[in-house]
C-alpha positions, -999 to +999 in steps of 0.1 A: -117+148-210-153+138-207-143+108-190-126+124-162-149+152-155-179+124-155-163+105-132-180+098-098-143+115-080-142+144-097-158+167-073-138+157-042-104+160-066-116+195-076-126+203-036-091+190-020-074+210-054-089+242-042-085+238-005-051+230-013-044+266-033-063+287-012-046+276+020-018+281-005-027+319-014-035+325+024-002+316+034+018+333+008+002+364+014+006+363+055+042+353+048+044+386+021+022+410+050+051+398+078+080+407+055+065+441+043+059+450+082+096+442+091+108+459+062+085+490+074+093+487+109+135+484+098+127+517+076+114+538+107+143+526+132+173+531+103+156+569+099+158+577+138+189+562+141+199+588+111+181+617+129+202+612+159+175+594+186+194+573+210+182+536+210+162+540+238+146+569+219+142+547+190+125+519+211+105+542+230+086+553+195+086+517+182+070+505+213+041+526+211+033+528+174+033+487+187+010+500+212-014+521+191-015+489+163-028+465+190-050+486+206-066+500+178-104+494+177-103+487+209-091+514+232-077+539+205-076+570+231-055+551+250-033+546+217-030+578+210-021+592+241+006+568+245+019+579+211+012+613+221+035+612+251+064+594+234+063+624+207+062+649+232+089+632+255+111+639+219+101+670+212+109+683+248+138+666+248+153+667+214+182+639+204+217+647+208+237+638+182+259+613+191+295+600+179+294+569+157+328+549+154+337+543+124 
């Protein structure tokens, strides 16, 4: 064991080794941060389709909690108003429900 941590390559080996897992970790935990947000983002559009929201309801709300993720830190009043307005287009007009086929 001596022999291998004394040897003149064992620093580079241990470098490229540890590159190697923590691009490994980075990538494994952008790949798990993607697949929690689709899940999340699946959640929110199978509970307005349950409330009744048309799809272009549905999109409308996506789209600008999309909006208000981008934009945040940089022009967050603009976020919120844009949320703002796609809540308050719902709320004035509430859903209908709507026959599903079964």
């Amino acid at each position: 064991m001596n022999m291998l941590l004394a040897s003149p390559f064992s620093i580079p080996i241990v470098a490229i080794a540890g590159v190697f897992i923590w691009l490994s970790i980075v990538a494994i935990s952008e790949a798990t941060t993607a697949a929690k947000k689709h899940q999340a983002d699946v959640d929110l559009k199978r509970t307005l389709a349950q409330q009744g929201m048309s799809p272009e309801e549905i999109a409308m709300v996506v789209q600008a909690g999309r909006d208000g993720a981008e934009a945040k830190g940089k022009s967050a009043p603009k976020a919120h108003a844009a949320r703002n307005d796609a809540f308050a287009q719902t709320v004035a007009h509430p859903p209908t429900k709507h026959a599903r086929s079964a």
